[in-house]
C-alpha positions as MATLAB code, in Angstrom:
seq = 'XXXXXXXXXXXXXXXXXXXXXXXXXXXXXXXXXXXXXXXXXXXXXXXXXXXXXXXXXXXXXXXXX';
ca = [
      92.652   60.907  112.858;
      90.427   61.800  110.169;
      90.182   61.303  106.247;
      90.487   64.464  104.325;
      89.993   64.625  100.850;
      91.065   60.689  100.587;
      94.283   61.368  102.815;
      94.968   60.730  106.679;
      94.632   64.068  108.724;
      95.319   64.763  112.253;
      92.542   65.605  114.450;
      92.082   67.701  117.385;
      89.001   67.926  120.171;
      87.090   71.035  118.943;
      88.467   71.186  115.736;
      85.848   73.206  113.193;
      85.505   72.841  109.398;
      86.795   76.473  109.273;
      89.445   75.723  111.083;
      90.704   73.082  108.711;
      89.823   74.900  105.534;
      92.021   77.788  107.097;
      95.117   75.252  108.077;
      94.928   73.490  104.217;
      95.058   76.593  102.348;
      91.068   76.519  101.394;
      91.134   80.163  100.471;
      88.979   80.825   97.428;
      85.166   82.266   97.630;
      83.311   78.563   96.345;
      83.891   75.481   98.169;
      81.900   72.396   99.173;
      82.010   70.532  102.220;
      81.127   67.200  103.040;
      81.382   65.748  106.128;
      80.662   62.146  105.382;
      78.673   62.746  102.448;
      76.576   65.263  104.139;
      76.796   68.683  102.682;
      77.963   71.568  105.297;
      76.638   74.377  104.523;
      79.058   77.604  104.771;
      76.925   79.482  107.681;
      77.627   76.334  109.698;
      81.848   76.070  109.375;
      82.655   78.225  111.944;
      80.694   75.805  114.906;
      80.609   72.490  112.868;
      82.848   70.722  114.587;
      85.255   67.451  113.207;
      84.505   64.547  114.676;
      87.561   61.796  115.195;
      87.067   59.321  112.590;
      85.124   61.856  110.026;
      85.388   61.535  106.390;
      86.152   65.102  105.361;
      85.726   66.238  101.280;
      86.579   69.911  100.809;
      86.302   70.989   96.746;
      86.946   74.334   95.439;
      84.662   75.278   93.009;
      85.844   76.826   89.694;
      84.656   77.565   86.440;
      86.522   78.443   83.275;
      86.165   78.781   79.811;
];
């Protein structure tokens, strides 16, 4: 199990940070990624892996006016 965005997830072995954006609907161009509180860069989601137990904060970044 991990903690995404303050909510239990389910986790899988292997599971990747693109992975999960893809599954929760992630889908515009900005978003942050923490990983418990470290920042993920975007070049890393597809091998970043998920670790059971992680703290997961996905944002997606929008500006308006």
């Amino acid at each position: 199990m991990i903690i995404l965005n303050n909510r239990s997830y389910p986790w899988c072995k292997g599971m990747t940070v693109q992975q999960l954006l893809k599954e929760n609907g992630f889908v515009y161009k900005r978003i942050v990624v923490k990983i418990n509180g470290q920042l993920v860069h975007e070049l890393d989601w597809p091998k970043k892996e998920i670790q059971d137990g992680d703290n997961v904060s996905a944002m997606h970044l929008m500006a308006g006016g």
